[in-house]
KEDRENKOL-697947 format. One record per residue (C-alpha): residue number from 1; x, y, z. Coordinates in nm, 3 decimals, always signed. Each point is the difference from the previous one (the first is absolute). Layout:
! residues N
NUM:X:Y:Z
...
! end
This chain:
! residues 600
1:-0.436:+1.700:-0.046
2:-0.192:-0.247:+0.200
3:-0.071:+0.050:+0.289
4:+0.324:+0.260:+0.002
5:-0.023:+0.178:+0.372
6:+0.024:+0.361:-0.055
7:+0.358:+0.042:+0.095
8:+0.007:+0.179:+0.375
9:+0.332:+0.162:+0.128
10:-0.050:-0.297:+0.278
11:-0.031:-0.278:-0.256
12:+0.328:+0.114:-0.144
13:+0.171:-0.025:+0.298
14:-0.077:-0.331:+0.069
15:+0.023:-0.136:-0.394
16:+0.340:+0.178:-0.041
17:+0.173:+0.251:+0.216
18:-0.073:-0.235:+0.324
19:+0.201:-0.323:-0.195
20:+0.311:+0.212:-0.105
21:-0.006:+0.169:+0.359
22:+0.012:-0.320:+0.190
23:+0.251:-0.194:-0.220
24:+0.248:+0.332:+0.074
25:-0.098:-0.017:+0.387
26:+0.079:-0.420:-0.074
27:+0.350:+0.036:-0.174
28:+0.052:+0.282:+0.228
29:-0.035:-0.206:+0.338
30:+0.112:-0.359:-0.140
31:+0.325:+0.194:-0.045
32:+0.042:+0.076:+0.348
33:-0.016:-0.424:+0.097
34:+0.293:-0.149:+0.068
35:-0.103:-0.298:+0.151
36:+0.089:-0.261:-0.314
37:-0.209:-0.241:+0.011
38:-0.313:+0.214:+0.074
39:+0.090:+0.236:-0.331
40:+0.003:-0.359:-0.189
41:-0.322:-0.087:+0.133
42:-0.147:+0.339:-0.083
43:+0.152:-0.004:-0.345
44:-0.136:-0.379:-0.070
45:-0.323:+0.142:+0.094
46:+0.007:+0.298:-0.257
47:+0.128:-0.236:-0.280
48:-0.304:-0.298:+0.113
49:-0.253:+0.341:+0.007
50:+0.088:+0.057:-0.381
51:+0.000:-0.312:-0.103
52:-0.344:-0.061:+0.161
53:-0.103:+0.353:-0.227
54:+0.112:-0.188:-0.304
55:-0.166:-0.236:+0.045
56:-0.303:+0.164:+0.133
57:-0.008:+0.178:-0.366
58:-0.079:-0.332:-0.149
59:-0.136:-0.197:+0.238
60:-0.227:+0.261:+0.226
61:-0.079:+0.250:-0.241
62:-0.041:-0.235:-0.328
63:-0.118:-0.293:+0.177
64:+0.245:-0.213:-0.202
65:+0.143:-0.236:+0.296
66:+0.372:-0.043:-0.051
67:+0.204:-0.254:+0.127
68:+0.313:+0.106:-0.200
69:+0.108:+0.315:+0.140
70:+0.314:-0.134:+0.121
71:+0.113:-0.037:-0.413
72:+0.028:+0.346:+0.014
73:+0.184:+0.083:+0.326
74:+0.231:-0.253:-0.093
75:+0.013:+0.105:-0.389
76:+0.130:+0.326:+0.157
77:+0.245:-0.096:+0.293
78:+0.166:-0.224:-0.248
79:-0.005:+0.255:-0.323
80:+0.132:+0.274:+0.243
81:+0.311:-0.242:+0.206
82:+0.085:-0.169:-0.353
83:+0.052:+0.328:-0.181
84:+0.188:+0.146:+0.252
85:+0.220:-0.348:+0.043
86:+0.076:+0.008:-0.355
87:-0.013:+0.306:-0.175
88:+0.078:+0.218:+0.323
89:-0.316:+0.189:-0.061
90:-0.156:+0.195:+0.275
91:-0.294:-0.091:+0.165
92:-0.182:+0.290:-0.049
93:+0.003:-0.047:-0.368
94:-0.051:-0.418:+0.136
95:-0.344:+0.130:+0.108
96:-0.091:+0.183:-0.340
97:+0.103:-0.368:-0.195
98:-0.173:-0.213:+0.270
99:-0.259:+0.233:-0.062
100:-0.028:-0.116:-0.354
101:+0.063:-0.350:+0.039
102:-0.301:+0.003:+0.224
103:-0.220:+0.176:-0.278
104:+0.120:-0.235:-0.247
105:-0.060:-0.282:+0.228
106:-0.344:+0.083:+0.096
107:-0.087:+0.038:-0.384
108:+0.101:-0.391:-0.075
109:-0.168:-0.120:+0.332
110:-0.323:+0.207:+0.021
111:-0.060:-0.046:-0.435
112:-0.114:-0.367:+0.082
113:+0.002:+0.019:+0.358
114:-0.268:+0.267:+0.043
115:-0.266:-0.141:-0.230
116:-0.061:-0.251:+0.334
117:-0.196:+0.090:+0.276
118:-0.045:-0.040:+0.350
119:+0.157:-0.279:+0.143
120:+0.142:-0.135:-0.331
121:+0.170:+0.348:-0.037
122:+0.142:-0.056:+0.334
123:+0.155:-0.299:-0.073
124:+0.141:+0.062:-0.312
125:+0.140:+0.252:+0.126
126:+0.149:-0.180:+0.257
127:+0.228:-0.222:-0.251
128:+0.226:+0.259:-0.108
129:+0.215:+0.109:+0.315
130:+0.010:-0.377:+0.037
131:+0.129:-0.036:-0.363
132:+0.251:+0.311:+0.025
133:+0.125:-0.158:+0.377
134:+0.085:-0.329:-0.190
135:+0.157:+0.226:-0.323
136:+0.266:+0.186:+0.243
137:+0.054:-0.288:+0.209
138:+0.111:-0.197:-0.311
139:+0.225:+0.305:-0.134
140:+0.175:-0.030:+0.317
141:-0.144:+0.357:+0.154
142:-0.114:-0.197:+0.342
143:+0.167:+0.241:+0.231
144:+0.121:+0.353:-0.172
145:+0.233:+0.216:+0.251
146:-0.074:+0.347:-0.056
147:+0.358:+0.237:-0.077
148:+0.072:+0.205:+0.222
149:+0.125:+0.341:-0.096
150:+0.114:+0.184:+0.269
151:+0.226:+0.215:-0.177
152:-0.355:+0.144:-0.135
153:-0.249:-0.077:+0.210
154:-0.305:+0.260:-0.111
155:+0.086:-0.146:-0.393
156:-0.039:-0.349:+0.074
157:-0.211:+0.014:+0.285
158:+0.214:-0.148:+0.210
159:-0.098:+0.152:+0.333
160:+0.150:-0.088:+0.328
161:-0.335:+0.150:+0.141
162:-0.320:-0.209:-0.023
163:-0.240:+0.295:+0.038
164:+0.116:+0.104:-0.396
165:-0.180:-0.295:-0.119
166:-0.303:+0.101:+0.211
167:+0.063:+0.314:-0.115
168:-0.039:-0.125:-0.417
169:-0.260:-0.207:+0.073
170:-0.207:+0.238:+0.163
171:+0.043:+0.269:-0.320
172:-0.117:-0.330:-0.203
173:-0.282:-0.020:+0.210
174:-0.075:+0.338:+0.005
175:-0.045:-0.023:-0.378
176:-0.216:-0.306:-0.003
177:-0.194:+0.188:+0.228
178:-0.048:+0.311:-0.235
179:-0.074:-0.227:-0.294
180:-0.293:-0.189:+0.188
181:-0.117:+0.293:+0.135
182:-0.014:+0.163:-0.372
183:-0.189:-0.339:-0.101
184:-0.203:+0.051:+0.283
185:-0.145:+0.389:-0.086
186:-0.033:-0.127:-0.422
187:-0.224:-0.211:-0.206
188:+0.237:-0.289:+0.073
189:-0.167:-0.019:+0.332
190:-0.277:-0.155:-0.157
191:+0.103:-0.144:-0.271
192:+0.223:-0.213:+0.226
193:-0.347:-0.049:+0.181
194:-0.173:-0.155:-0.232
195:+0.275:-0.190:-0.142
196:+0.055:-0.195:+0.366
197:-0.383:+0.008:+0.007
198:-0.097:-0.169:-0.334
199:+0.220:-0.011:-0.314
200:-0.319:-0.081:-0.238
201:-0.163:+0.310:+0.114
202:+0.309:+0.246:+0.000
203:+0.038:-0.166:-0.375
204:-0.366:+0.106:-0.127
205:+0.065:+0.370:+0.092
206:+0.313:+0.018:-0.221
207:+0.293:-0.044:+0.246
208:+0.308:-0.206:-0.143
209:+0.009:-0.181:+0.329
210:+0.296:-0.217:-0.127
211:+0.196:+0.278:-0.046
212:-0.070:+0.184:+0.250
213:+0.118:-0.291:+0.234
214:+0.267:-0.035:-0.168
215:+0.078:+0.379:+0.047
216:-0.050:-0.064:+0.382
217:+0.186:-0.312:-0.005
218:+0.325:+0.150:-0.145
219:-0.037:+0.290:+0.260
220:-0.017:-0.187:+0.253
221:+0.287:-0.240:-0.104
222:+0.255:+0.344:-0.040
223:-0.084:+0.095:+0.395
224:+0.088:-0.378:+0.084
225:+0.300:+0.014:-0.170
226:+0.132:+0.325:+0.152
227:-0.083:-0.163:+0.340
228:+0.207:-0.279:-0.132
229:+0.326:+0.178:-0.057
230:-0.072:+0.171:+0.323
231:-0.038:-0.322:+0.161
232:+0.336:-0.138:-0.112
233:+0.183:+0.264:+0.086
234:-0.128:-0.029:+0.337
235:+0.075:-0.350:+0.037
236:+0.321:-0.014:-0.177
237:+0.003:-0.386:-0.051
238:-0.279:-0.097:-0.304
239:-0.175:-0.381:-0.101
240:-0.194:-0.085:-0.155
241:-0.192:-0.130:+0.271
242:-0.019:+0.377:+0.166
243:-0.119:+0.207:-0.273
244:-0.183:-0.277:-0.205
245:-0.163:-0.240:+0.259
246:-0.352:-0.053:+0.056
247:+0.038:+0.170:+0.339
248:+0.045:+0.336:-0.170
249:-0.293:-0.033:-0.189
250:-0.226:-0.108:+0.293
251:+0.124:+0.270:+0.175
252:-0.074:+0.279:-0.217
253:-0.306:-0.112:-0.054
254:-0.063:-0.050:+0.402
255:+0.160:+0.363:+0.114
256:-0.298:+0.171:-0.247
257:-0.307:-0.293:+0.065
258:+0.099:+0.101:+0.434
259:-0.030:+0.358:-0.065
260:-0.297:+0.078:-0.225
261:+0.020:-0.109:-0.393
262:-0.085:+0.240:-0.264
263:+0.132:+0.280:+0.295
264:+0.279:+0.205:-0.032
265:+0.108:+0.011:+0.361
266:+0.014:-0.393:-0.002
267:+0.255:-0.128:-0.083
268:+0.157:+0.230:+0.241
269:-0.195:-0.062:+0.332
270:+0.047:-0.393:-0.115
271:+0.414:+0.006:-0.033
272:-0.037:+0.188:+0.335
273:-0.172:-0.283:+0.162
274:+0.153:-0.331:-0.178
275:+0.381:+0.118:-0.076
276:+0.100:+0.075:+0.334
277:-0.155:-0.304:+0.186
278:+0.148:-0.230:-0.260
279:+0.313:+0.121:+0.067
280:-0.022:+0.043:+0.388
281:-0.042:-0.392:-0.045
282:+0.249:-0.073:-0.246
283:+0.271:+0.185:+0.244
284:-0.109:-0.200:+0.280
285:-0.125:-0.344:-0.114
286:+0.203:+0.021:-0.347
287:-0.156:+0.002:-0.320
288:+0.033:-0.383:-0.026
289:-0.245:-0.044:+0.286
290:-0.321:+0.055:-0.198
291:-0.094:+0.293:+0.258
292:-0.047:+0.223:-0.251
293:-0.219:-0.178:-0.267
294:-0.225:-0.090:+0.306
295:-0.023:+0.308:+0.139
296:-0.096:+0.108:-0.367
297:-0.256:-0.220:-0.012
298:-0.163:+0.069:+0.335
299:-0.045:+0.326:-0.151
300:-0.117:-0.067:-0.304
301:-0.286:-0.218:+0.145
302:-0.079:+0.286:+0.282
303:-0.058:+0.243:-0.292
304:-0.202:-0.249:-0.263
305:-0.229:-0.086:+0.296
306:-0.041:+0.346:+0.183
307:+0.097:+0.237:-0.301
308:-0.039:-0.152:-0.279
309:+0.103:+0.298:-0.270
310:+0.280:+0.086:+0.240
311:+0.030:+0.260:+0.300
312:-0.088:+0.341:-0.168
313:-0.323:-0.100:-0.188
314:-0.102:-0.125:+0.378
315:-0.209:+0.283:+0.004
316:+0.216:+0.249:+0.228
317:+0.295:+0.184:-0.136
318:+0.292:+0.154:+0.211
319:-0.068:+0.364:-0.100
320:-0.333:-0.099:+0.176
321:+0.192:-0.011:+0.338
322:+0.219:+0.342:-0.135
323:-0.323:+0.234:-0.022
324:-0.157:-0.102:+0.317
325:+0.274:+0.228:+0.189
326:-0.011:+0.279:-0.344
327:-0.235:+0.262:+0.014
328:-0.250:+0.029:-0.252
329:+0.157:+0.247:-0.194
330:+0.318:-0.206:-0.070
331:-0.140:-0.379:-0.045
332:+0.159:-0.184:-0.280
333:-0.258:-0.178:-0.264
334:-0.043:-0.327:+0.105
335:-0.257:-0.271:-0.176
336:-0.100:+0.290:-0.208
337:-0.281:-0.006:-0.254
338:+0.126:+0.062:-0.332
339:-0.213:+0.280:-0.114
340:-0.182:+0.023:-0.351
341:+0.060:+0.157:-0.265
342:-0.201:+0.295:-0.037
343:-0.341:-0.033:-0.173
344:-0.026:+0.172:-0.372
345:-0.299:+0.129:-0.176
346:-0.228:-0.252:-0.101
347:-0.055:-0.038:-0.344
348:+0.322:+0.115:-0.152
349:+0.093:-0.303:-0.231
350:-0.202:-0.268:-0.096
351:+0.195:-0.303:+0.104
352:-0.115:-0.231:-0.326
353:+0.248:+0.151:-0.265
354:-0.140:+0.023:-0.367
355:-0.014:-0.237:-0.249
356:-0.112:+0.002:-0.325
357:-0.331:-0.197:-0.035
358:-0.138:-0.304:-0.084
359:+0.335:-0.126:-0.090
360:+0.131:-0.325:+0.102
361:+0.249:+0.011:+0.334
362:-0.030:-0.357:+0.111
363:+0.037:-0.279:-0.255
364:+0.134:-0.374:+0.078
365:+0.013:-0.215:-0.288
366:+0.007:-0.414:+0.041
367:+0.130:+0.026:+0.386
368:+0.060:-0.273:+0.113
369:+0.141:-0.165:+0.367
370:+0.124:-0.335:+0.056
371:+0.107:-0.150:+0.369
372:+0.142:-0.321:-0.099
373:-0.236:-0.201:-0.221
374:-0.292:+0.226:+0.158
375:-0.139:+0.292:-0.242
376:-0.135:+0.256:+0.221
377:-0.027:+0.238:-0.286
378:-0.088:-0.143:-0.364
379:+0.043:+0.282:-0.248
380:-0.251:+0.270:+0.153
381:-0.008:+0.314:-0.260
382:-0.116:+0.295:+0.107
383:-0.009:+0.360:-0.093
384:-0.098:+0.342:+0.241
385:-0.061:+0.281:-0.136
386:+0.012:+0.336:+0.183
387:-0.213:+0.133:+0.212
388:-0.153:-0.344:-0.004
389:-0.178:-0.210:+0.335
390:+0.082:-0.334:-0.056
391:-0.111:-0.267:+0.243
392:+0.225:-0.326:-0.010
393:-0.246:-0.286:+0.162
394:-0.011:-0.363:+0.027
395:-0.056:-0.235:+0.289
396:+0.285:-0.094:+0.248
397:+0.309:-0.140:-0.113
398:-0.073:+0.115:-0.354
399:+0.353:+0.163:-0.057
400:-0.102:+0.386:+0.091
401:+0.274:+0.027:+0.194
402:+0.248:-0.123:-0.202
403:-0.092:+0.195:-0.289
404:-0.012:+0.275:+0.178
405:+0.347:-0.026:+0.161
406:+0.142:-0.060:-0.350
407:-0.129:+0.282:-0.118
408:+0.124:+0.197:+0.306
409:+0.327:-0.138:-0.028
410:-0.001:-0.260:+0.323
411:-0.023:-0.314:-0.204
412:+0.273:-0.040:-0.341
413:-0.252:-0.159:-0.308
414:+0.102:-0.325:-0.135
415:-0.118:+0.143:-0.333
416:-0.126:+0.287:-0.165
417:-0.005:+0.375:-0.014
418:-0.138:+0.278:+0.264
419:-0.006:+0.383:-0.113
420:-0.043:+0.229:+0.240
421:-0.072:+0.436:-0.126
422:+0.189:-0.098:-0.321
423:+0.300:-0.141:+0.180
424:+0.052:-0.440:-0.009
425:+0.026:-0.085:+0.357
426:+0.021:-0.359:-0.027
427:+0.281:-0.045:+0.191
428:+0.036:+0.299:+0.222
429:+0.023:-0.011:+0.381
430:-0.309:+0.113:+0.213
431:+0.173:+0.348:+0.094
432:+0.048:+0.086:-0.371
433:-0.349:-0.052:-0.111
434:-0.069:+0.212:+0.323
435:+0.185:+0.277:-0.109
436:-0.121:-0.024:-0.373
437:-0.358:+0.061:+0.149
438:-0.143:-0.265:+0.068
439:-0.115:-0.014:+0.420
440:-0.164:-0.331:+0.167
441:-0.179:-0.110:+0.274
442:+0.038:-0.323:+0.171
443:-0.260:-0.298:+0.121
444:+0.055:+0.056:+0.305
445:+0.075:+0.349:+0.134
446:+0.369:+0.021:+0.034
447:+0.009:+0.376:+0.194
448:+0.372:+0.062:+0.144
449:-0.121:-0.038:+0.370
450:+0.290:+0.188:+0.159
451:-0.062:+0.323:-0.193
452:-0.286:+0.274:+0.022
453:-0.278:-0.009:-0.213
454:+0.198:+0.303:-0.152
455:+0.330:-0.150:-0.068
456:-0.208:-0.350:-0.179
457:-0.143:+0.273:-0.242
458:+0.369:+0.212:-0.033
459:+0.212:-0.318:-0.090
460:-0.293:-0.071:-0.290
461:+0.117:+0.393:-0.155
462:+0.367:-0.109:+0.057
463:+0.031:+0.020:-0.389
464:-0.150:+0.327:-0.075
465:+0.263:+0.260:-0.123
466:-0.061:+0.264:+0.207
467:+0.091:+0.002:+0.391
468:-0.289:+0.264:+0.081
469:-0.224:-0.164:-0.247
470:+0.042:-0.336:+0.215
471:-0.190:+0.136:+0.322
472:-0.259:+0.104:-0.235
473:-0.083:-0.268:-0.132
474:+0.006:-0.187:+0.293
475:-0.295:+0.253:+0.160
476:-0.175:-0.054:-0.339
477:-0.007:-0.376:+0.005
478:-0.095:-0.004:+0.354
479:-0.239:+0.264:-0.068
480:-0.147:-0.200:-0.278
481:-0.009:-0.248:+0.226
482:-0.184:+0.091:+0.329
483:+0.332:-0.072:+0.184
484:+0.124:+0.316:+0.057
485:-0.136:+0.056:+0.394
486:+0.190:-0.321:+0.074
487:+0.314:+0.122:-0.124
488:+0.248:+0.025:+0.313
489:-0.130:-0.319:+0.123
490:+0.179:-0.366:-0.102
491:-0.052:-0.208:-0.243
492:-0.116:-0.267:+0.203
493:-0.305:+0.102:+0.184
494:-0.190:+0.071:-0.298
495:-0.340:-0.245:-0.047
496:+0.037:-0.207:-0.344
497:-0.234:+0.191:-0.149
498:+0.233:+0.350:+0.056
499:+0.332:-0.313:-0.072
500:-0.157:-0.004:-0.389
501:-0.058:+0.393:-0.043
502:+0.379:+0.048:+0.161
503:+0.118:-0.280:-0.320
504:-0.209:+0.218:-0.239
505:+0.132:+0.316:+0.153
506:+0.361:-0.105:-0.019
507:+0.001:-0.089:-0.379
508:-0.188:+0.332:-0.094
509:+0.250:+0.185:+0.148
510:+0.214:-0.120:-0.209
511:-0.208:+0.112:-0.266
512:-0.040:-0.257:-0.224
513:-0.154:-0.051:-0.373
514:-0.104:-0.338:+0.100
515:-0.122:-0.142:+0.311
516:+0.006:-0.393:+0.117
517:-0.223:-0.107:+0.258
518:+0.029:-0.359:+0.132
519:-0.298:-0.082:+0.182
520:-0.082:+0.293:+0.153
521:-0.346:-0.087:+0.106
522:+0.076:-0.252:+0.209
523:-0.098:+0.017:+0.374
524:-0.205:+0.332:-0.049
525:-0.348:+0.000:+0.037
526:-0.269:+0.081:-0.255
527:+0.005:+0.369:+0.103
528:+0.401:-0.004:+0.002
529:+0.012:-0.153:-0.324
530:-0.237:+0.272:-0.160
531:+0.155:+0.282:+0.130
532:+0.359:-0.164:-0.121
533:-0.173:-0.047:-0.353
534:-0.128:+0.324:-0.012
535:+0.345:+0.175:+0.074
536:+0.166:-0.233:-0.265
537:-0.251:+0.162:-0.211
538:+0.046:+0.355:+0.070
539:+0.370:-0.073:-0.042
540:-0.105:-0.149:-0.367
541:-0.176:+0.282:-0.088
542:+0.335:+0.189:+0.063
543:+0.150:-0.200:-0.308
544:+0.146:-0.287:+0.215
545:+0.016:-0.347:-0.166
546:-0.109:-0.269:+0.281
547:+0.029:-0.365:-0.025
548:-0.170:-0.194:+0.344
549:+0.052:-0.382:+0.034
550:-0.268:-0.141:+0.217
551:-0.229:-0.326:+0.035
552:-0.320:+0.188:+0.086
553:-0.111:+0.044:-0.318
554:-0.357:+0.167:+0.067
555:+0.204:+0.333:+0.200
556:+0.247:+0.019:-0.268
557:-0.242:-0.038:-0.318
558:-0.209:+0.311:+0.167
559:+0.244:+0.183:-0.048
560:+0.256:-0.069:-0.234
561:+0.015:+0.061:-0.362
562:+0.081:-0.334:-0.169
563:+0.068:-0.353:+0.183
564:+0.281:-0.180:-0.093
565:-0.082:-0.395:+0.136
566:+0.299:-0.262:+0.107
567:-0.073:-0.335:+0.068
568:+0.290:-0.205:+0.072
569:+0.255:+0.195:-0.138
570:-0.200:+0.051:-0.368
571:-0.224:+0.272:-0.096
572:-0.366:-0.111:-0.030
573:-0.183:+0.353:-0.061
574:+0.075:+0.327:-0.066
575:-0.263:+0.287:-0.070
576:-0.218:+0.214:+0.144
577:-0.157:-0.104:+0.371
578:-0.350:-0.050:-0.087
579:+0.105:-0.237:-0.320
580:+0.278:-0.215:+0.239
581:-0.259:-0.045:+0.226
582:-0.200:-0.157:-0.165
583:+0.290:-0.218:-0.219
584:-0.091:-0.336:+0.063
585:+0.375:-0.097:+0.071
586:+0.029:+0.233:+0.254
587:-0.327:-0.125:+0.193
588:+0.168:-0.362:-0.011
589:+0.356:+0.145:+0.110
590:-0.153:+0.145:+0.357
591:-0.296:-0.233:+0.013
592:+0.083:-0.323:-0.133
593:-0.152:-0.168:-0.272
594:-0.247:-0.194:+0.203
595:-0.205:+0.352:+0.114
596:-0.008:+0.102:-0.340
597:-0.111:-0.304:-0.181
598:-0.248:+0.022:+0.318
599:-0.141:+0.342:-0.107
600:-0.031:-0.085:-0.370
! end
């Protein structure tokens, strides 16, 4: 695993055992308040805290910024009162259907929803609370008194006692809490990562990031719901306006962005802070006054200026402040370094799998691209076969690119056909293509700057079969590499010349039959780019099939086996170096006719 910590009796503790502990102690003292308006407060808090998690799932964790989170809290308040209002149906089977409304709801909104991004995702996302407030106002659902049931109060949940709904909420919480921490301690950690880093890169080492999203996304919408029905039976009188309104959305979003995004405690310390100041000013200004979104807002400012990624990634923790008075013996792990892996023998599997030779694994027949009336790509055919160095050159603005992210998957061809190790890819997604064995590199070095050079190289053996196999090849393509000293160190303190052997590390872990380098020389100097060239090498004589795209057509014809020419989206030459060189089309593409009617 990457980066797994070996597991310490002290680390369990504070992952697991610690949680449950504390939300007994919680339930256990919240029971003894019977002051009823502080046991509301306390219980409003508990209910904010999850729904802050939720959406912490998606928008901390995946770096997917909802706005909608209140669709699902009020997807599940109203699923939950409804049932129970017409059918008679207990709540606690209201919470298993709200449950799957939410699921089912998160499936039509995040399908189309989630292919946005950023701030586009955001607002999207924003327009369907709005659309489901204006759905139940017009059905006539604008204020929904919840039964009571006092004849059976622990079946309906109809508690005279406002600590019970503290109580629920807290065992809710308790379980979001357990499932982040499990995402926390597995490969999710970063996979998530790099999906909130950069989608295009996650993609090229064979992640389905849409589904995984989408995976996230519905999570996250199943703890918003059960905070929902939680919610409603708190506050006994639902609208649409309550459980649907843009204030519910802004606050969930505000409880996690105070506390620390992407952090499990969060949500927590931020419901702590903004729930009970909000409604200290609501009691004694009235919730008409405007108190409340104020004081909200002098927060939020305070944090984005002073805090910017919230109160716990500030750079001092609260267990910080715990082990000053603990003796050495009994500290808790705070800010600890995720150990590696442990090293394996070098040498034990060669990370380019077999092929049979000299057959052909790369073929694109007539591809063509079209952006409006502008052909990028006119019919370029070309076949690889394997084992092959092929050098794809031509001046700037030539196409390279493009070609090469049709052939990766990145760019959909107007036209034509692309076979990739027997299989026609034409059409596939990026991830697919990944997965069939096909790894890339990008123009410009696109490490995940949040992860160790370690976890970069893991997430590119993501795909590989075999769990112990995975670490493996990760040492081996770091190995192979020169990157292995700089291992436990990030991702983004690495020159540019160690940013190109961490791409090339992270698609040989993944231990491909094809390799796709974009570029790769640029930036490097002449001594950089030899030693790059003369790795690629070594790698070919290990049976990998390499195809470079690159403009500097002297580095990349000493070294490649056959250049492959594109001028303006057409191929011009295609043979071996010395001959292209000296191809009198190929002079005038990167010279210009003028210097070679000059030098005839």
């Amino acid at each position: 695993m990457p980066g797994a910590a070996r597991v310490g009796w002290r680390a369990v503790v504070l992952d697991w055992a610690l949680p449950i502990a504390l939300c007994v102690v919680f339930i256990a003292a919240i029971s003894q308040v019977d002051d009823r308006y502080l046991a509301r407060v306390i219980a409003l808090v508990v209910v904010w805290a999850l729904i802050g998690m939720s959406w912490n799932l998606i928008g901390g964790y995946a770096g997917q910024p909802s706005l909608g989170q209140a669709a699902f809290v009020g997807l599940g308040a109203y699923t939950a009162i409804l049932l129970m209002i017409r059918v008679g149906l207990t709540p606690w089977l209201g919470l298993v259907a709200a449950a799957g409304v939410a699921i089912v709801a998160a499936l039509v909104i995040g399908i189309p929803t989630l292919r946005l991004k950023g701030v586009y995702f955001a607002l999207a996302s924003l327009v369907y609370p709005l659309i489901l407030l204006l759905v139940f106002t017009y059905l006539g659902y604008q204020e929904v008194l919840v039964p009571a049931h006092n004849d059976n109060p622990d079946l309906y949940m109809s508690w005279s006692d406002t600590w019970h709904y503290a109580a629920l909420a807290a065992l809710f919480l308790l379980l979001a809490w357990l499932f982040t921490t499990a995402l926390e301690r597995s490969r999710w950690r970063v996979v998530l990562q790099s999906i909130r880093e950069d989608e295009d890169a996650a993609r090229s080492t064979g992640i389905n990031t849409a589904l995984v999203k989408l995976v996230v996304f519905s999570t996250s919408a199943v703890f918003a719901s059960l905070a929902g029905v939680v919610y409603a039976m708190l506050i006994l009188v639902v609208t649409p306006e309550a459980v649907f309104g843009l204030s519910v959305s802004v606050q969930a979003l505000v409880v996690s962005l105070v506390g620390g995004m992407a952090r499990r405690l969060g949500p927590i310390l931020g419901a702590c802070i903004l729930i009970p100041i909000t409604n200290f000013l609501d009691a004694n200004l009235g919730a008409t006054s405007g108190a409340s979104l104020l004081a909200y807002g002098l927060v939020l400012i305070t944090v984005v200026l002073v805090v910017p990624r919230g109160l716990l990634n500030a750079g001092t923790r609260p267990l910080e402040v715990v082990n000053r008075v603990l003796p050495q013996s009994l500290r808790l792990p705070v800010n600890r370094r995720r150990s590696l892996p442990s090293r394996p023998p070098s040498g034990s599997r060669p990370l380019v799998p077999t092929h049979p030779g000299d057959e052909a694994v790369l073929i694109a027949a007539d591809a063509r691209k079209v952006y409006g009336g502008i052909v990028a790509i006119d019919r370029l055919s070309l076949e690889v076969r394997s084992g092959e160095f092929l050098g794809i050159v031509g001046p700037n603005g030539a196409g390279k690119s493009t070609f090469f992210d049709l052939l990766t998957g990145y760019q959909r061809s107007t036209a034509g056909r692309i076979t990739l190790l027997g299989r026609v890819v034409t059409h596939w997604p990026a991830y697919r293509i990944a997965r069939l064995g096909v790894r890339r590199s990008f123009q410009i070095a696109r490490p995940f700057g949040q992860l160790t050079v370690f976890d970069n190289v893991f997430l590119g053996s993501l795909q590989n079969a075999d769990g112990g196999q995975r670490t493996a090849d990760t040492w081996a393509a770091l190995e192979a590499v020169g990157l292995e000293v700089h291992a436990d160190v990030g991702a983004r303190s690495l020159v540019p010349a160690q940013l190109r052997l961490l791409e090339v590390a992270r698609a040989l872990a993944g231990r491909p039959a094809i390799l796709l380098l974009d570029e790769p020389l640029a930036g490097l100097t002449r001594s950089e780019a030899r030693d790059l060239m003369q790795l690629l090498r070594t790698q070919q004589h290990a049976g990998l099939t390499i195809v470079l795209v690159d403009h500097d057509i002297g580095t990349v014809a000493a070294w490649a086996d056959r250049l492959y020419v594109i001028d303006y989206g057409r191929n011009i030459a295609d043979g071996a170096p010395k001959e292209v060189m000296r191809d009198d089309r190929v002079v005038t593409a990167y010279l210009g006719s003028r210097w070679r009617a000059a030098r005839a």
